[in-house]
N, C-alpha and C positions, 0 to 999 in steps of 0.2 A: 477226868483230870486232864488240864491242858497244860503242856511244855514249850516252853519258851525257847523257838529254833533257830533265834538269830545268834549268828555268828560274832565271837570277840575276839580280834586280834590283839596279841601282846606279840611283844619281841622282848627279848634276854638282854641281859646289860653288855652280857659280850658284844651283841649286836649293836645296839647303842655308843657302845668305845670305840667302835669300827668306825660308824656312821659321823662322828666327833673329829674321830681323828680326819676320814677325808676332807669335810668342811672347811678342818686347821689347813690343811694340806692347799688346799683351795684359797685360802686365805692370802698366807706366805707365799706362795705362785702369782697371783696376781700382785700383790703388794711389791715383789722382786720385777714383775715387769713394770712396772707402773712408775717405780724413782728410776728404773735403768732408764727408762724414756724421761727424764724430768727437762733435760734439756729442750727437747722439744714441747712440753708441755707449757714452758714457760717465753719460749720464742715466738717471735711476731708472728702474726695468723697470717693466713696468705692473704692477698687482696681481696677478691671473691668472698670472703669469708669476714675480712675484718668490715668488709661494704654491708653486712646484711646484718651483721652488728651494730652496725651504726656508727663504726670509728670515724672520724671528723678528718681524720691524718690517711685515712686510707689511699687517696690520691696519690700520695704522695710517695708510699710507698712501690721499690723502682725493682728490675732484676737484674741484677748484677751480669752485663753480659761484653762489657769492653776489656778496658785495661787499667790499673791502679796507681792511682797516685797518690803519692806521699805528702805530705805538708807537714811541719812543723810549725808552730806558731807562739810566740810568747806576749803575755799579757805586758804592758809597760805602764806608765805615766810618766808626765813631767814631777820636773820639781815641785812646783806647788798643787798639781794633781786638777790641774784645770784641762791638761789635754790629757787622753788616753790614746793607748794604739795599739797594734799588734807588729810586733817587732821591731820598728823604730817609728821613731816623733817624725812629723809631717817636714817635708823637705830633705830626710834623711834616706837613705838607698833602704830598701825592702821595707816602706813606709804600710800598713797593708796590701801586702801583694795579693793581686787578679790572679782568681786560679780559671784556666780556659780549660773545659773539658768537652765532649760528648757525650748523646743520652747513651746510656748503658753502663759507661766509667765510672768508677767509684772512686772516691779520695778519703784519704784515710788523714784522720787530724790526732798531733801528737802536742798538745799544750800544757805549756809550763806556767804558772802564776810569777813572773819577775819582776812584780812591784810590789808595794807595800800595801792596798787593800786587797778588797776581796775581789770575786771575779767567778763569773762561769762562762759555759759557752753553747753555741746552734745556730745553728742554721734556718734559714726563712723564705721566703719568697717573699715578706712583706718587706716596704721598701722603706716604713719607718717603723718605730717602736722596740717592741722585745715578745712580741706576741709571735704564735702560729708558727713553732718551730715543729721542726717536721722530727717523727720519732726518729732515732738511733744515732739521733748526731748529735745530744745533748752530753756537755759534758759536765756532771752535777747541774744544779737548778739556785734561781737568786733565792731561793730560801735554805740550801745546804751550800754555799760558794767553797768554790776552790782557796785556801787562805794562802798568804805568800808562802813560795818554796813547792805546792803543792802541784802534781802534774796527773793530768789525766790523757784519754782517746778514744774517739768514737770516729764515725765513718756517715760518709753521705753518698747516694747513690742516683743519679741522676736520671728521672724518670720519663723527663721532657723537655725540650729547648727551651732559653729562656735565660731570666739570671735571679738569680740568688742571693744571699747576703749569709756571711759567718759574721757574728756581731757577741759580744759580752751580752748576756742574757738579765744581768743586773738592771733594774732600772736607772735609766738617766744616762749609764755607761757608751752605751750605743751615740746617745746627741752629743758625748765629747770626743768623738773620733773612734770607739775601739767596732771598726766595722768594716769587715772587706768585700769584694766582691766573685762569684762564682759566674763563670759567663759559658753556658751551655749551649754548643753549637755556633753556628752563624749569625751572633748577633752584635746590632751596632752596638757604641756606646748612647745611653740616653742622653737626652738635649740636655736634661736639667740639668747637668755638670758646667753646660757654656752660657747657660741662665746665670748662673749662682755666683759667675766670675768677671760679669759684664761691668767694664773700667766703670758705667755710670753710676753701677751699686756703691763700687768701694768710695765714688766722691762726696755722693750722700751722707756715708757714712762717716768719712774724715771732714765733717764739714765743723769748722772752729765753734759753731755756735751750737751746735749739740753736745761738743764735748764741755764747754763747758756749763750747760746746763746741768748735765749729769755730772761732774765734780763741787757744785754748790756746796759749800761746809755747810750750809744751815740743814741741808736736806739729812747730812750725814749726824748730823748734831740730835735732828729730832728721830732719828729710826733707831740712836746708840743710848737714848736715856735710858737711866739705871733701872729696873723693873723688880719691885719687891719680890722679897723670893718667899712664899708662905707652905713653904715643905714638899714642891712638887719642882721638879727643872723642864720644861715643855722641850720634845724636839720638833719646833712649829710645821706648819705643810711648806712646802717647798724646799728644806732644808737640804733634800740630796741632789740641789742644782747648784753651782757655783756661785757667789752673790749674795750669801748668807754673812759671809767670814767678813766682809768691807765692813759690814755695819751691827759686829758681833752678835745677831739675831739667829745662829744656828742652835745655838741651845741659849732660852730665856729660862730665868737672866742663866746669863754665860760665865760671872763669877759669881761665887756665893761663900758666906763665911758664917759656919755652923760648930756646936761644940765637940768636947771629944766625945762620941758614945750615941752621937745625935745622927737618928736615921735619915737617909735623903733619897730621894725617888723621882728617878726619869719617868716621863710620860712621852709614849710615840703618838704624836700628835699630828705627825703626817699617812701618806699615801703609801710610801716604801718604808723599808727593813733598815734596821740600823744597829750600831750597835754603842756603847758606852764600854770607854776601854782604856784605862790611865795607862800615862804614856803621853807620847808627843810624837807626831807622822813623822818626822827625820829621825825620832830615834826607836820607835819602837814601842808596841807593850812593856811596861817595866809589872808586869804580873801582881800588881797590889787587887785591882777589881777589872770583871770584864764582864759585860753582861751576855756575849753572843750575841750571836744575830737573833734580835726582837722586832716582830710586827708590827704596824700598824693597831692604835690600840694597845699594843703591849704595854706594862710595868718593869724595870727595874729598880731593885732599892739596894743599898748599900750603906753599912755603918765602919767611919772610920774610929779605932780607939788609940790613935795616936796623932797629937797636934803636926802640922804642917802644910806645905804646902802640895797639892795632888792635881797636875794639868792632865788630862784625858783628851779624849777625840773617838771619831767615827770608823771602823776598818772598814768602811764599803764604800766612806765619802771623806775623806781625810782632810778634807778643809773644814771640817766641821771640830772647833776647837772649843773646851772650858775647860774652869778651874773652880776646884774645891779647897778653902782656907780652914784648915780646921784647929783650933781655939783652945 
C-alpha cells in the first residue's frame, strides 16, 4: 500500500479576514497619500522630465528666482470693434504697456474682459500670430474665451533674454492691436517699429488714386448682391477679419425672411470660432438665441415661432452683423 506524503496547506477564514483586512488597510494608506499629494501630481513636471517627455514648451519653462511683478491689464475695443487693445486705444496713455523685466522675474497678469466680445490671453515669443504660447500664462484658450465682465490670472516667468509678446489668443484679435510687449533684460527695441512708420509708406498709401479705386460703387454693388437663401446662412472664410461688414458678406446672405416655425441653420464656413447671438454689438445679447462659440465646420440651427424682426451678430467679431424677418 503506498500513501500519498505530500503536504496540503489550508489556512482558517480567521486567517483570511486578517489577511483582507491588511490589503484594505493598504489600500486606504496609499489612496490617503496619493490625493494628499494631488497638487503635485497635477503640477508642471520639472524641465528635465517634461524634455524626455517630449513636451514642445519645455523651453520655456523658467525658475522663479527674481522679483514679481504685478500687471493688470484690460481687454478694450473701439467703437466699431476694428481696433482692439489692452487698456486703452492707440494714442491714449497706457496704450499696451512694455513690461521690462529680468530672467528669473516673474509677472503675474490680472485681466479683465472690458469690452463687448470675447477674448483670452498668453504669452509668446512669436512675433506674429496666436500660436506657441508658453504653458502657465494662458488665461482660458480661443476655444473657452473670457466673455465680457469676466476676469482671470496667470503668470509668466522669464527663462531667458529676449522679448516677448502678451497678445489675445483669439484669432485675428492679435492683427487688431490687443498685443503688448515683454522685453527681458538688455534688449534694443527692434527695427521693424521704424520700418513700419517710414513718411514714404504713409504717402503711398494716402495716394488719391488708390482711394479711390477702392471706394468704386460698382465694386460695392457687385460683392452686396442679394444671395438666395436656400435653408443654410454661410459664415464665409475670412469673416473674423474686418471688411466683411462694408459689403454685408459676413454672414451670406446677411438678411433673410423665413416663416414662423421655419428652421434656419448657420454653417461655419470659415477657419476660426464664431458665434451666432441675437442682439446688436452696442447693445448686447437680448437672450432670444445664441449658439456659443462653434468651430470651424460647426452647425447652428434655430427655430423662431414668433413673427418679427431678430438682428444678431458675432461675440468674438462684432462687426459681423445679420437679420432674421420672420413672417
Amino acid at each position: 500500500m503506498s500513501h500519498d506524503n505530500s503536504q496540503v496547506y489550508r489556512t482558517t477564514p480567521a486567517r483570511t479576514g486578517k489577511m483582507m483586512v491588511i490589503m484594505l488597510g493598504i489600500c486606504i494608506v496609499g489612496g490617503v497619500i496619493f490625493f494628499s499629494m494631488w497638487d503635485y501630481w497635477i503640477s508642471q513636471p520639472a524641465p528635465v522630465v517634461a524634455m524626455m517627455a517630449g513636451d514642445s514648451d519645455a523651453t520655456d519653462v523658467a525658475i522663479y528666482t527674481g522679483t514679481t511683478i504685478m500687471s493688470s491689464l484690460s481687454f478694450i475695443e473701439s467703437s466699431d470693434f476694428r481696433t482692439l487693445a489692452f487698456n486703452a486705444l492707440p494714442g491714449e496713455p497706457n496704450h499696451n504697456p512694455t513690461i521690462n523685466m529680468e530672467v528669473g522675474d516673474k509677472v503675474v497678469f490680472d485681466v479683465i474682459n472690458d469690452g463687448r466680445s470675447f477674448h483670452a490671453f498668453g504669452v509668446t515669443r512669436d512675433d506674429e500670430g496666436f500660436g506657441g504660447i508658453i504653458a502657465g500664462s494662458e488665461v482660458t484658450t480661443a476655444s473657452n474665451p473670457l466673455k465680457p465682465g469676466e476676469s482671470g490670472s496667470s503668470e509668466f516667468i522669464a527663462g531667458e533674454e529676449g522679448v516677448y509678446y502678451y497678445i489675445c489668443t483669439v484669432p485675428g484679435h492679435r492683427d487688431q492691436g490687443m498685443v503688448g510687449k515683454i522685453i527681458v533684460g538688455n534688449i534694443s527695441e527692434p527695427e521693424v517699429m521704424e520700418e513700419v512708420s517710414e513718411p514714404e509708406v504713409m504717402e503711398e498709401v494716402s495716394e488719391p488714386e488708390v482711394m479711390e479705386e477702392v471706394s468704386e460703387p460698382e465694386v460695392m454693388e457687385e460683392v452686396s448682391e442679394p444671395v438666395a437663401y436656400d435653408g443654410v446662412i454661410s459664415l464665409p472664410e475670412g469673416s473674423s477679419v474686418p471688411g466683411c461688414d462694408e459689403t454685408n458678406s459676413c454672414y451670406v446672405p446677411f438678411n433673410v425672411s423665413v416663416s414662423v416655425g421655419e428652421e434656419i441653420t448657420w454653417s461655419n464656413d470659415d477657419s476660426a470660432a464664431h458665434t451666432v447671438t441675437s442682439g446688436t454689438p452696442a447693445d448686447g445679447p437680448d437672450g432670444i438665441f445664441d449658439s456659443s462659440l462653434f468651430m470651424a465646420g460647426g452647425t447652428f440651427s434655430v427655430t423662431l415661432d414668433e413673427s418679427g424682426e431678430y438682428p444678431y451678430f458675432c461675440m468674438v467679431h462684432p462687426w459681423m452683423t445679420g437679420s432674421i424677418t420672420v413672417n
